[in-house]
PDB file of N, CA, C and O in Angstrom:
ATOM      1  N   UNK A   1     -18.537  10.846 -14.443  1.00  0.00           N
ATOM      2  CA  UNK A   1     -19.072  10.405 -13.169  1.00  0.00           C
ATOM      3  C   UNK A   1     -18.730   8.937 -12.913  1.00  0.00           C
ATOM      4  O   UNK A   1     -18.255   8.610 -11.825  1.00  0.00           O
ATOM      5  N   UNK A   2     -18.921   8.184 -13.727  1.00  0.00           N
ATOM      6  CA  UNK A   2     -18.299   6.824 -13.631  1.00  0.00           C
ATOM      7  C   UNK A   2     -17.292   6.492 -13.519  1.00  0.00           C
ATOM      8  O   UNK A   2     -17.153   5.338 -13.113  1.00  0.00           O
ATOM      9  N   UNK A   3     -15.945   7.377 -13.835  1.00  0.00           N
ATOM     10  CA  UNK A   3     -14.574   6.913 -13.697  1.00  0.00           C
ATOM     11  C   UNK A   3     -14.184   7.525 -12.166  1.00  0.00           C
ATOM     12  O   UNK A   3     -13.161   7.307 -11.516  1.00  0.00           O
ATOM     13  N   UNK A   4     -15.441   8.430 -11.785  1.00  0.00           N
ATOM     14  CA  UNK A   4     -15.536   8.542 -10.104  1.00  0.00           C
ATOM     15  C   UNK A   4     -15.635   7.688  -9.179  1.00  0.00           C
ATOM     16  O   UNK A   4     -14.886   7.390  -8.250  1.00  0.00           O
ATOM     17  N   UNK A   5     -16.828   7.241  -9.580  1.00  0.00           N
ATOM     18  CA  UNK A   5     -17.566   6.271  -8.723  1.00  0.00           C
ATOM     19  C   UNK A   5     -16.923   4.840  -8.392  1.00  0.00           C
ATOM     20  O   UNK A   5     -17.122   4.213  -7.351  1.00  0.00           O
ATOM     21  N   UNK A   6     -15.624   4.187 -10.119  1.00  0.00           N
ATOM     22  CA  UNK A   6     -15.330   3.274  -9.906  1.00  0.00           C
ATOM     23  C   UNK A   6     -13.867   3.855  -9.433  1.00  0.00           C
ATOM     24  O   UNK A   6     -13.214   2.832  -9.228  1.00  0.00           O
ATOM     25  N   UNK A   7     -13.106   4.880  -9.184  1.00  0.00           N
ATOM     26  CA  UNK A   7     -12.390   5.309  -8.234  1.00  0.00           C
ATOM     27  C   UNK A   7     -12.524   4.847  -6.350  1.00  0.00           C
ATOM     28  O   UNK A   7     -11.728   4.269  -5.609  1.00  0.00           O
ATOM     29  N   UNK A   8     -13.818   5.387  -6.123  1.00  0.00           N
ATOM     30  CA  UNK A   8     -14.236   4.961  -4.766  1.00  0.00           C
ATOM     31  C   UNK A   8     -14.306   3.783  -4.452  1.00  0.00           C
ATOM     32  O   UNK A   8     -13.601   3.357  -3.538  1.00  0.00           O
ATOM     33  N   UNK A   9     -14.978   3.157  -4.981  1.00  0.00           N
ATOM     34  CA  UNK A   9     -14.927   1.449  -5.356  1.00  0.00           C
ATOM     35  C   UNK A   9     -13.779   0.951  -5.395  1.00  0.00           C
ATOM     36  O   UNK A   9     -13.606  -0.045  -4.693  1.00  0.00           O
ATOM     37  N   UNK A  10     -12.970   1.310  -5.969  1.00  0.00           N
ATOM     38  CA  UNK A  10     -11.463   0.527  -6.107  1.00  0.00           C
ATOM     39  C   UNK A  10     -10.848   1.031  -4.726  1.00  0.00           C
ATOM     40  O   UNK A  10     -10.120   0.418  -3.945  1.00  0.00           O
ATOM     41  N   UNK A  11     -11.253   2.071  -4.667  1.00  0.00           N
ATOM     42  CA  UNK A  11     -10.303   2.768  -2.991  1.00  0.00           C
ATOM     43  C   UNK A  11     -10.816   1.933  -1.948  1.00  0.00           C
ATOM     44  O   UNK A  11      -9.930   1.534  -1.192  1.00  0.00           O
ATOM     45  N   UNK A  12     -12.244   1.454  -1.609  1.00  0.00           N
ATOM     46  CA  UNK A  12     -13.002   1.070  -0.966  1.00  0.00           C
ATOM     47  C   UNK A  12     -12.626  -0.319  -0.631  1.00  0.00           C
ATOM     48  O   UNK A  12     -12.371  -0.778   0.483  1.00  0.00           O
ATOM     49  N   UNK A  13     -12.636  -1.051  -2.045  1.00  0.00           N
ATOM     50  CA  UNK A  13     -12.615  -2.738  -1.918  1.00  0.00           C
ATOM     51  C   UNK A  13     -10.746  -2.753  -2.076  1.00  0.00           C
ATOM     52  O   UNK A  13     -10.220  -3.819  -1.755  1.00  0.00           O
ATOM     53  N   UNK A  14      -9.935  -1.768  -2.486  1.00  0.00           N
ATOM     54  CA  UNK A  14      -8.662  -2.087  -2.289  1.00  0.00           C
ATOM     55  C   UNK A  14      -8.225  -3.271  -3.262  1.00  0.00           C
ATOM     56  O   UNK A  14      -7.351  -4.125  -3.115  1.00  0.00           O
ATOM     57  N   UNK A  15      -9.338  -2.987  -4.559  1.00  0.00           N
ATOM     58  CA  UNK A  15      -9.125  -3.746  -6.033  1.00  0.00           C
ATOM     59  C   UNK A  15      -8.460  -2.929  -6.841  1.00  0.00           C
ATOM     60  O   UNK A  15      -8.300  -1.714  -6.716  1.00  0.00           O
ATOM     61  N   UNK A  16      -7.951  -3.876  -7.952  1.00  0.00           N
ATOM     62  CA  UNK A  16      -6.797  -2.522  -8.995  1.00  0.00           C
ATOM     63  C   UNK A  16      -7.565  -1.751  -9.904  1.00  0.00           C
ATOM     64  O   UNK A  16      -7.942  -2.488 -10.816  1.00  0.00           O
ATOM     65  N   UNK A  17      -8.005  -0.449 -10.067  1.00  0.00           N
ATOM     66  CA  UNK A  17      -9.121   0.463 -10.753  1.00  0.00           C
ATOM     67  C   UNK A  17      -8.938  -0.073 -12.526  1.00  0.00           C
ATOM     68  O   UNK A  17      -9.887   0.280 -13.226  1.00  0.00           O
ATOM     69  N   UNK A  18      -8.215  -0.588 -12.997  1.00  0.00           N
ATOM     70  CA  UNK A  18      -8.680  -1.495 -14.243  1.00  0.00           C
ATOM     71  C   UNK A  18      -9.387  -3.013 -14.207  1.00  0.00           C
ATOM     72  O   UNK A  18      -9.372  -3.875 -15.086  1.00  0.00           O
ATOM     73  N   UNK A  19     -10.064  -3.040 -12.774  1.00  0.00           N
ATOM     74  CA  UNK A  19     -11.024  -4.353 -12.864  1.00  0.00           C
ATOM     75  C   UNK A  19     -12.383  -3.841 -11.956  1.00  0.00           C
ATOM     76  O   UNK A  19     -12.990  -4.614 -11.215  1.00  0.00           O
ATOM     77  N   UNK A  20     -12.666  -2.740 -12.098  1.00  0.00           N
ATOM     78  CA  UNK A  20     -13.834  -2.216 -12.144  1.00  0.00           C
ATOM     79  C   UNK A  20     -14.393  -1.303 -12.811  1.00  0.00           C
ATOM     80  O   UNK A  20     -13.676  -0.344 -13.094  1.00  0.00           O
ATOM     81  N   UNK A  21     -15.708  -1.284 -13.242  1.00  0.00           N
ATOM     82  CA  UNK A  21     -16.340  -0.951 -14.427  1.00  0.00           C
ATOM     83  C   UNK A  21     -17.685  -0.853 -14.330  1.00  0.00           C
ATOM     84  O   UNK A  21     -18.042  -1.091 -13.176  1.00  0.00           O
ATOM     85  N   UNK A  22     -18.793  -0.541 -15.233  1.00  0.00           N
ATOM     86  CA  UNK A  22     -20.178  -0.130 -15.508  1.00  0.00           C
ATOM     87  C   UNK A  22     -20.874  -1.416 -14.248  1.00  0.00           C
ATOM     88  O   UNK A  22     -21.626  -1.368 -13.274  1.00  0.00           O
ATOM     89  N   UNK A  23     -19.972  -2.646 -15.097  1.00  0.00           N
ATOM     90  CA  UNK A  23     -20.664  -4.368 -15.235  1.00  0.00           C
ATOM     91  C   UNK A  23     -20.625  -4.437 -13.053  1.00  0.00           C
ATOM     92  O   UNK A  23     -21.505  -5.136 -12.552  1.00  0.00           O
ATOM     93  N   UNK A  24     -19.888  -3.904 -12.327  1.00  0.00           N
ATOM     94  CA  UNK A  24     -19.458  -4.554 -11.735  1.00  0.00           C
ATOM     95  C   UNK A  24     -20.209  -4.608 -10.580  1.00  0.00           C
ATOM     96  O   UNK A  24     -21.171  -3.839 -10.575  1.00  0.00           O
ATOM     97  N   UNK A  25     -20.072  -5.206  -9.723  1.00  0.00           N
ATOM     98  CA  UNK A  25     -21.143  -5.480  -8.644  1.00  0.00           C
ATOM     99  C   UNK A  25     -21.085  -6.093  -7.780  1.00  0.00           C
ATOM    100  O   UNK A  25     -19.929  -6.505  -7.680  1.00  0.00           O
ATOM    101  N   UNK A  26     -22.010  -6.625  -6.608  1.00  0.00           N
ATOM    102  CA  UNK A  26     -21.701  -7.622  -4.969  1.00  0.00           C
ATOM    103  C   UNK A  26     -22.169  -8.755  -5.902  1.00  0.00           C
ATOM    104  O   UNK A  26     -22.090  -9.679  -5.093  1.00  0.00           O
ATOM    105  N   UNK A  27     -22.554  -9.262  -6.913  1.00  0.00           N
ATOM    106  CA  UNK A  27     -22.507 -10.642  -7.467  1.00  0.00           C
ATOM    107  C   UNK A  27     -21.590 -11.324  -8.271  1.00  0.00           C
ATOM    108  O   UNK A  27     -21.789 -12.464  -8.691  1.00  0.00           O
ATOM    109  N   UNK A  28     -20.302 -10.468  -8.560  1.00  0.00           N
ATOM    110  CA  UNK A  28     -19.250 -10.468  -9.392  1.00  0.00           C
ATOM    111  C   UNK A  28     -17.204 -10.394  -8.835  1.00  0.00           C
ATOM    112  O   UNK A  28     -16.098 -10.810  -9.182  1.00  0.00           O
ATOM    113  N   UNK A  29     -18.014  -9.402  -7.604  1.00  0.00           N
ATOM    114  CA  UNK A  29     -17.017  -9.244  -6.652  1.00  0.00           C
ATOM    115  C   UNK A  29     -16.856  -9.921  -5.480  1.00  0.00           C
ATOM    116  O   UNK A  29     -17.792  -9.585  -4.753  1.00  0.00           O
ATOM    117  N   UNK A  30     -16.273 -10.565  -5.021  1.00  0.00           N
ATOM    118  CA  UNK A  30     -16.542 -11.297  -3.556  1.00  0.00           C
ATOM    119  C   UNK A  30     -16.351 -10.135  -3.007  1.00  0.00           C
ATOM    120  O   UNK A  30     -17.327  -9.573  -2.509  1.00  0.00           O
ATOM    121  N   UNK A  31     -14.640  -9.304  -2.956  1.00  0.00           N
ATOM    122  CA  UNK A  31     -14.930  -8.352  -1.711  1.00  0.00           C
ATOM    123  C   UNK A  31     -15.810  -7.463  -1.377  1.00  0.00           C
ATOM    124  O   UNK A  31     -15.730  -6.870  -0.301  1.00  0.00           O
ATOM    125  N   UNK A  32     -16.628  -7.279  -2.120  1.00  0.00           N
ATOM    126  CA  UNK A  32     -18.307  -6.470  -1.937  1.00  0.00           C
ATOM    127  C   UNK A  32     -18.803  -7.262  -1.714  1.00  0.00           C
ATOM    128  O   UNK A  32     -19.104  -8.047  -2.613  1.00  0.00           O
ATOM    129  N   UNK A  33     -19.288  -7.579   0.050  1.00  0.00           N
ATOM    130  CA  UNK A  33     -19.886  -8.061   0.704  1.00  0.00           C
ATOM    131  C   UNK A  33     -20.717  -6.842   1.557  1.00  0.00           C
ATOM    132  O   UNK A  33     -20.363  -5.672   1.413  1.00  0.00           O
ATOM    133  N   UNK A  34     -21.763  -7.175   2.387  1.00  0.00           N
ATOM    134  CA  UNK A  34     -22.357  -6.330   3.091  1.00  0.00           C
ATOM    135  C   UNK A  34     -21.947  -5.186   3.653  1.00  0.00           C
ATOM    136  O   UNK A  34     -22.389  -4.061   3.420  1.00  0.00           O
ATOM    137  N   UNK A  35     -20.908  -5.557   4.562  1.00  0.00           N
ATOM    138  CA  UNK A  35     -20.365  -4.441   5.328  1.00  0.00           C
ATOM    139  C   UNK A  35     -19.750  -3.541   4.057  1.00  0.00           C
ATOM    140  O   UNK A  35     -20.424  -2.569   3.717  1.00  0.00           O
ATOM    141  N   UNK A  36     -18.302  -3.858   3.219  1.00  0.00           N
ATOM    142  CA  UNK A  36     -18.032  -3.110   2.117  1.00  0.00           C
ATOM    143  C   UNK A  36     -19.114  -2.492   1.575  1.00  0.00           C
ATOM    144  O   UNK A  36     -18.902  -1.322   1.254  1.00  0.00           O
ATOM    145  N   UNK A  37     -20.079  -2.860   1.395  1.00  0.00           N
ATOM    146  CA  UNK A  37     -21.426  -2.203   0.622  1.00  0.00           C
ATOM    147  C   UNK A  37     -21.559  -0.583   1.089  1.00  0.00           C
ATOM    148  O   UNK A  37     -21.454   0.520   0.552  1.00  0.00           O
ATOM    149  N   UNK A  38     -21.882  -1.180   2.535  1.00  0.00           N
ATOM    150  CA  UNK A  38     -22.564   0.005   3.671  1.00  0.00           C
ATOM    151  C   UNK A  38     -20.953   1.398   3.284  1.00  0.00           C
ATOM    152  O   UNK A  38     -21.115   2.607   3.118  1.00  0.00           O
ATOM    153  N   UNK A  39     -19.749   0.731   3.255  1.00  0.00           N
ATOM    154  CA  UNK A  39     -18.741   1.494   3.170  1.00  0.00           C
ATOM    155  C   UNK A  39     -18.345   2.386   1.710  1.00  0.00           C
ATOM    156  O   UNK A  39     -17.704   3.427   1.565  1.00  0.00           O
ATOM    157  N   UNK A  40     -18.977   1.552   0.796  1.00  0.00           N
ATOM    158  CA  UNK A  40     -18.907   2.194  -0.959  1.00  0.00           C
ATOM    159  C   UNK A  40     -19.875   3.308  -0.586  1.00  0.00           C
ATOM    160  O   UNK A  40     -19.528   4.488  -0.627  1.00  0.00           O
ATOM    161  N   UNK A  41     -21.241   2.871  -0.178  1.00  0.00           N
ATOM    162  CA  UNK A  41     -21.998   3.912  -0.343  1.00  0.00           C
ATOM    163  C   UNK A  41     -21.724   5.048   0.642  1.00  0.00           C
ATOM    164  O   UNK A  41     -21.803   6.193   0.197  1.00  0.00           O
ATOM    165  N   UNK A  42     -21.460   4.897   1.721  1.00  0.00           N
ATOM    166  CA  UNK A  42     -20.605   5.943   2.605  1.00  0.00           C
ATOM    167  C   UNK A  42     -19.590   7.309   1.865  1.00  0.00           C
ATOM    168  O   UNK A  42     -19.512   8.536   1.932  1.00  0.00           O
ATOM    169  N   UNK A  43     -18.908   6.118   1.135  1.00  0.00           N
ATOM    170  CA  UNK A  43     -17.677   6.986  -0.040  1.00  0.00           C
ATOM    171  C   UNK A  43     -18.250   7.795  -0.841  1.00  0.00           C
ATOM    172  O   UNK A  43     -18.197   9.015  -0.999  1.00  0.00           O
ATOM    173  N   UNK A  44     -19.053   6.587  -1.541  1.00  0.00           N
ATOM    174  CA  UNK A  44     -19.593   7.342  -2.971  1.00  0.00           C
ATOM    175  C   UNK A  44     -20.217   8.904  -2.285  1.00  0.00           C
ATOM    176  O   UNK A  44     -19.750   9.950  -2.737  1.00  0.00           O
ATOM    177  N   UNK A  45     -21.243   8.948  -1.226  1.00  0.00           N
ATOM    178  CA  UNK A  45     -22.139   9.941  -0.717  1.00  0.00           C
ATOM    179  C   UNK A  45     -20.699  11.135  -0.271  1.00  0.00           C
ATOM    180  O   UNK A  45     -20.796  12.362  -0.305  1.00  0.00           O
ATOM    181  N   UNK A  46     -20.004  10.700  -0.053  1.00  0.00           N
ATOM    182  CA  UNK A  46     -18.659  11.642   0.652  1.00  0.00           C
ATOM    183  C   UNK A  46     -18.662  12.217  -0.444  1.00  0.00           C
ATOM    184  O   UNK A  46     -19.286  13.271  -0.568  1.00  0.00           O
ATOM    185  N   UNK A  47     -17.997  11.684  -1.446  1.00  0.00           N
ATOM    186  CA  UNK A  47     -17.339  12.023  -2.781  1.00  0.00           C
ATOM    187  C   UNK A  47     -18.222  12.639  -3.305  1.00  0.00           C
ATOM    188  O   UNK A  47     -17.805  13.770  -3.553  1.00  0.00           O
ATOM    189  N   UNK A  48     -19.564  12.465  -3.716  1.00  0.00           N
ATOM    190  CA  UNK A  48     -20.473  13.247  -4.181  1.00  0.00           C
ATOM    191  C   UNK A  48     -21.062  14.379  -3.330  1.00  0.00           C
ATOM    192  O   UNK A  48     -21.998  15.030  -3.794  1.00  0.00           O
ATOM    193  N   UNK A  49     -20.655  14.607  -2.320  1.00  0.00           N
ATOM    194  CA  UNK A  49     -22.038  15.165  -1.960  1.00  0.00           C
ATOM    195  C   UNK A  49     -23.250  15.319  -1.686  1.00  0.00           C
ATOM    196  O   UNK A  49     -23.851  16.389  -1.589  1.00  0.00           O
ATOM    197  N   UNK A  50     -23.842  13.776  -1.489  1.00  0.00           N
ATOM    198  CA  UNK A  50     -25.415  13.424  -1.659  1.00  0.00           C
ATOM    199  C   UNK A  50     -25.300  12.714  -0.617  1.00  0.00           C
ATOM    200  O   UNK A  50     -24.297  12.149  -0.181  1.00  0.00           O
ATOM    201  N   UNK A  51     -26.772  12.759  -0.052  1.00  0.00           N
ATOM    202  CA  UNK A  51     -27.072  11.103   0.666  1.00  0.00           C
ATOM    203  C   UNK A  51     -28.295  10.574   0.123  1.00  0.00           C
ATOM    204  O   UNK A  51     -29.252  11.209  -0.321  1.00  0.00           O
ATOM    205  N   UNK A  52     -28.145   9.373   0.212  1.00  0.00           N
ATOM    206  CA  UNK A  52     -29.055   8.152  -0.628  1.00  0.00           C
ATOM    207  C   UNK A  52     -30.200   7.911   0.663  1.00  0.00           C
ATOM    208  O   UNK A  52     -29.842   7.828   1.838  1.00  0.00           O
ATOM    209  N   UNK A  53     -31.613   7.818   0.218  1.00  0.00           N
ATOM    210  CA  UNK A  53     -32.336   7.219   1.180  1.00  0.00           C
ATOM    211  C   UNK A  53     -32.180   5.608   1.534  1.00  0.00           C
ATOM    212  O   UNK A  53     -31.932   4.730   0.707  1.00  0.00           O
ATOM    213  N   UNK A  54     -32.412   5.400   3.151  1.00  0.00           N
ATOM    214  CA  UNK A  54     -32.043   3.619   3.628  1.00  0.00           C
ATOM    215  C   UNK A  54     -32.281   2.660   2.526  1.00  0.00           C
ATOM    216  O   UNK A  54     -31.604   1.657   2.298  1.00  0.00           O
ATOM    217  N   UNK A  55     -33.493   3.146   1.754  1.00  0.00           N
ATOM    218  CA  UNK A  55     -34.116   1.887   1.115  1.00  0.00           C
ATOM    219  C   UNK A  55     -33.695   1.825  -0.464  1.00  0.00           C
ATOM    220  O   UNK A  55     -33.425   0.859  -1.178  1.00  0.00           O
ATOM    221  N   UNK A  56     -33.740   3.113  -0.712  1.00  0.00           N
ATOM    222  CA  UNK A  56     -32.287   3.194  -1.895  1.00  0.00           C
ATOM    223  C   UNK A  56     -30.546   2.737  -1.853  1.00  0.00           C
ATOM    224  O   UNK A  56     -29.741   2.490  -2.752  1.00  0.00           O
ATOM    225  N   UNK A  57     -30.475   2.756  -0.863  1.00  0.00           N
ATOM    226  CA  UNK A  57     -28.953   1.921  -0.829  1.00  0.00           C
ATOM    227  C   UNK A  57     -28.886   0.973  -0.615  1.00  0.00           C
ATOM    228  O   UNK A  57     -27.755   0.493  -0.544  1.00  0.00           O
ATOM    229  N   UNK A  58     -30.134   0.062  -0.364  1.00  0.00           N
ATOM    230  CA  UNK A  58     -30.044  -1.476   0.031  1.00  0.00           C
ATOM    231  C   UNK A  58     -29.782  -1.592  -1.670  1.00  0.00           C
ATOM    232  O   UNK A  58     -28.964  -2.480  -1.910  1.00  0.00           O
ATOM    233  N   UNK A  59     -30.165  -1.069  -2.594  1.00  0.00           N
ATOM    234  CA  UNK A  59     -30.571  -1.635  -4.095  1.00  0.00           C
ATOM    235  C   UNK A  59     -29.406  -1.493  -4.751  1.00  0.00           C
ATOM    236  O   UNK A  59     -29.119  -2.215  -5.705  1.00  0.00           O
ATOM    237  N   UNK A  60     -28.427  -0.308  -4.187  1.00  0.00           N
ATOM    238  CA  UNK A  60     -27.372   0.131  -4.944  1.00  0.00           C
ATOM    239  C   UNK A  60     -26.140  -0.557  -5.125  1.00  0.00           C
ATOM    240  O   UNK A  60     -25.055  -0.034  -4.867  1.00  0.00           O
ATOM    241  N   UNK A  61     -26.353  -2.419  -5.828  1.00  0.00           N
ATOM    242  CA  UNK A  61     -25.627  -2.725  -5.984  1.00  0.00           C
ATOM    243  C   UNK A  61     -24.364  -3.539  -6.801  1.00  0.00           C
ATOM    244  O   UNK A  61     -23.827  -4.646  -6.824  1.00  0.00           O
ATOM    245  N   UNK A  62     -24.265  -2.037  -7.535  1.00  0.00           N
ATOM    246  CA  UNK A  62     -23.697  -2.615  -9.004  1.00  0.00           C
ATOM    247  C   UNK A  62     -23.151  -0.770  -9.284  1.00  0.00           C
ATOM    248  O   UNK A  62     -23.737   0.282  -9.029  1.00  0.00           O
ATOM    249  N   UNK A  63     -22.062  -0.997  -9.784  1.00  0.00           N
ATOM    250  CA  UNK A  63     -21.776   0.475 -10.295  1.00  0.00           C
ATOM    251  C   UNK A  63     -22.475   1.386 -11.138  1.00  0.00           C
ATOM    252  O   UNK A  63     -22.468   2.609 -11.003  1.00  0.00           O
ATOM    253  N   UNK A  64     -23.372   0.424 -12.437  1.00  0.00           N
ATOM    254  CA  UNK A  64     -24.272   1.134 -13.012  1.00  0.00           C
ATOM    255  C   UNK A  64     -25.694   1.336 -12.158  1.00  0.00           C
ATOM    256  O   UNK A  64     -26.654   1.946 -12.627  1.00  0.00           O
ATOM    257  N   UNK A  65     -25.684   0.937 -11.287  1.00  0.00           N
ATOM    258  CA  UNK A  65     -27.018   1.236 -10.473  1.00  0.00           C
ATOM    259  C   UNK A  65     -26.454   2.915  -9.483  1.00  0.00           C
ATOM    260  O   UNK A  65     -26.949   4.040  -9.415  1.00  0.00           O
ATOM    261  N   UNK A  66     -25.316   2.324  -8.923  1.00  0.00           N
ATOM    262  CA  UNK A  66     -24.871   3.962  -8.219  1.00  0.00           C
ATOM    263  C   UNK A  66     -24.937   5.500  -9.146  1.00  0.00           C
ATOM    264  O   UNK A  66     -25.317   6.652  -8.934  1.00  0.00           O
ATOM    265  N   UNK A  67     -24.243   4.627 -10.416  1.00  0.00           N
ATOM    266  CA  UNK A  67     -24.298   5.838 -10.986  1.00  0.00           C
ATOM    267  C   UNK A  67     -25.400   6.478 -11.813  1.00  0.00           C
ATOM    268  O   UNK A  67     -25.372   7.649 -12.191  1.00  0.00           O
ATOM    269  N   UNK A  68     -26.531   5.468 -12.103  1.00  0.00           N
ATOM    270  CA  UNK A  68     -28.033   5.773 -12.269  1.00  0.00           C
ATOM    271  C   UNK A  68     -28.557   6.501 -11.009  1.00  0.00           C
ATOM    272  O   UNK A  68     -29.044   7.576 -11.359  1.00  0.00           O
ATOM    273  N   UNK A  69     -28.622   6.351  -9.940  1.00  0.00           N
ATOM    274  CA  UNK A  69     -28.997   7.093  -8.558  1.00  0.00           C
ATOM    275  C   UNK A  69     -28.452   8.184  -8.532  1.00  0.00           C
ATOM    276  O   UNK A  69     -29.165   9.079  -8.079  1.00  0.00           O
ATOM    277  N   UNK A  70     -26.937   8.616  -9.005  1.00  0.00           N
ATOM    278  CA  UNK A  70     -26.345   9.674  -8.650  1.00  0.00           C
ATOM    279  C   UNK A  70     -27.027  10.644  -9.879  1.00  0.00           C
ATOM    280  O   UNK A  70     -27.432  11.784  -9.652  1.00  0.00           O
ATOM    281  N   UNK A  71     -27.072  10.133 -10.934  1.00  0.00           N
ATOM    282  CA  UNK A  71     -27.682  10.638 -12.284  1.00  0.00           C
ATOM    283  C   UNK A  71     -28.785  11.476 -11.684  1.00  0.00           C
ATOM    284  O   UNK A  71     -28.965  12.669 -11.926  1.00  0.00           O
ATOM    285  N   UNK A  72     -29.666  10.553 -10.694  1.00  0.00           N
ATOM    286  CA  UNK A  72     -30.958  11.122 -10.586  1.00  0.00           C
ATOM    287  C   UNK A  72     -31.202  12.001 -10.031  1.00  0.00           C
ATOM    288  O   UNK A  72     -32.032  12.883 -10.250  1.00  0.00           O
ATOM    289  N   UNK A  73     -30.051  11.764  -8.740  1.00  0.00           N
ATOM    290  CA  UNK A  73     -30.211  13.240  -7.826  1.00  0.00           C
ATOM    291  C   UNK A  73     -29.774  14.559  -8.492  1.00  0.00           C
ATOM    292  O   UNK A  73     -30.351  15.618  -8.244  1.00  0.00           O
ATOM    293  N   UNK A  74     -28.874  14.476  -9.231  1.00  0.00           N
ATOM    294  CA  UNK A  74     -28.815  15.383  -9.931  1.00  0.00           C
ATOM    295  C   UNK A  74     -29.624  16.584 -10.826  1.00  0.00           C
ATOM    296  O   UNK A  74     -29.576  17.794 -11.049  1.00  0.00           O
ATOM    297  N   UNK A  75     -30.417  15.344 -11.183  1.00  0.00           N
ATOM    298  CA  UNK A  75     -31.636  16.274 -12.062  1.00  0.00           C
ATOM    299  C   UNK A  75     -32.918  16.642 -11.491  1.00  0.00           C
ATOM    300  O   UNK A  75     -33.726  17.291 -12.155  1.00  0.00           O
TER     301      UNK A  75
END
């Protein structure tokens, strides 16, 4: 699920998919800024199949946080 998620992410921010990872995030990345945000989680929800509630995607922001959320819906 993670080599998913940082797939979308790299497609998204148009970074090279060996500089994203578990660690990575809008405090680490400049091009994950707001709008990109609203657009990862757009992807990620495409790609998965899910949608995230408003107040859950304000939080979702770090790859290990997406993929903890996606974890959850799951189960």
């Amino acid at each position: 699920m993670i080599d998913r998620v940082c797939k979308v992410i790299s497609n998204v921010l148009n970074e090279p998919l060996d500089q994203i990872d578990e660690s990575t995030s809008s405090a680490n990345l400049d091009k994950w800024d707001s709008l990109k945000h609203m657009n990862i989680i757009l992807a990620v929800e495409q790609e998965f199949g899910v949608q995230f509630d408003e107040e859950l995607m304000l939080g979702l922001i770090s790859v290990g946080l997406i993929v903890a959320a996606l974890n959850e819906l799951e189960n």
